[in-house]
C-alpha positions in Angstrom: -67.4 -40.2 32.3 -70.5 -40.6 33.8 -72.8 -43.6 33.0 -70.4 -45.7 32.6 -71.3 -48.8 34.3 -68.7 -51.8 32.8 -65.7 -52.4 34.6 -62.5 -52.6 32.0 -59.8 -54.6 33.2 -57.2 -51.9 32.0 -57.6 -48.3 31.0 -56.7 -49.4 27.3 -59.4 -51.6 27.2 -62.1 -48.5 28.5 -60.4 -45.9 26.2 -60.8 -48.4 23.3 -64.8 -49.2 24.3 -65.8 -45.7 25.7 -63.4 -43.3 23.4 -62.6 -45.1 20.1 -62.2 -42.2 17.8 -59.7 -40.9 20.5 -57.9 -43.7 22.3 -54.2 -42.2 22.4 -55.4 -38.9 24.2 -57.9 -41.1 26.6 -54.8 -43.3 27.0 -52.0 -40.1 27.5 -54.3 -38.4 29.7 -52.1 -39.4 32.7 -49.3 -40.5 30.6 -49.9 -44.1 30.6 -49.4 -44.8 27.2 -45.6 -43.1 27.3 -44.3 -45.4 29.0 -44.0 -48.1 26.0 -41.9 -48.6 23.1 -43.4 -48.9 19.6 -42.0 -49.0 16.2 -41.7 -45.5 14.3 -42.1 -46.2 10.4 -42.6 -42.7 9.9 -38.9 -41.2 9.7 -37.4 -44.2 8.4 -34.7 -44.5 11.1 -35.5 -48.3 12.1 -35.7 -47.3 15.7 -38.1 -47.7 18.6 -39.5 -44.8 20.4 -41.6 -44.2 23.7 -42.6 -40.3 23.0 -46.3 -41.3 23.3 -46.8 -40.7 20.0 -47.7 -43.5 18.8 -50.8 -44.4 16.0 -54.0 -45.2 17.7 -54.0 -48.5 15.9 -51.1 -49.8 18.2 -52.9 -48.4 21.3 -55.5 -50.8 20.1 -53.3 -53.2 19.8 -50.9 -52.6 22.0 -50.1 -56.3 22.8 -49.1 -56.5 19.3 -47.3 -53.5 19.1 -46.1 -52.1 22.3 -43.1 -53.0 24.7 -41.6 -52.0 27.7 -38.5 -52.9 27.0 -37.1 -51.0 23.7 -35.0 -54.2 22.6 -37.8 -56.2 22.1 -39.0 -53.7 20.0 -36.2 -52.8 18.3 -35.1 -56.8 18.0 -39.3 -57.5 17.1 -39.4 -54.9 14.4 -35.9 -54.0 13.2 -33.6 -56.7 13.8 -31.9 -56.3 10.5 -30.3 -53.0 11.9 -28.9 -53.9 14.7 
């Protein structure tokens, strides 16, 4: 956007300062965000998934909640069902 006149490190770390109230579209806009894995606790299934869908709380904190590697998700978050 225009004005903007602090460098961010990563693109997370500009959609979180210049877009909070819409950091996962900021962050999908040229799919960046897809390419991690992050728990799903909404179906119930225990599994891992890199749709992009993910809350924008784990954007936020996506050193917390996002992999790139979908057994260190699963093994992070569900490693009673494996």
């Amino acid at each position: 956007p225009t004005g903007i006149s602090q460098v961010y490190m990563t693109k997370m770390r500009c959609c979180e300062a210049e877009f909070p109230s819409s950091v996962s579209s900021c962050t999908n806009a040229e799919g960046v965000s897809q390419d991690y894995w992050y728990p799903d606790w909404t179906s119930g299934s225990g599994v891992c998934l890199n749709d992009g869908n993910q809350p924008d709380y784990m954007n936020a904190d996506g050193q917390y909640w996002l992999f790139k590697d979908p057994y260190q998700c699963c093994q992070k978050y569900f490693g009673w069902n494996q």
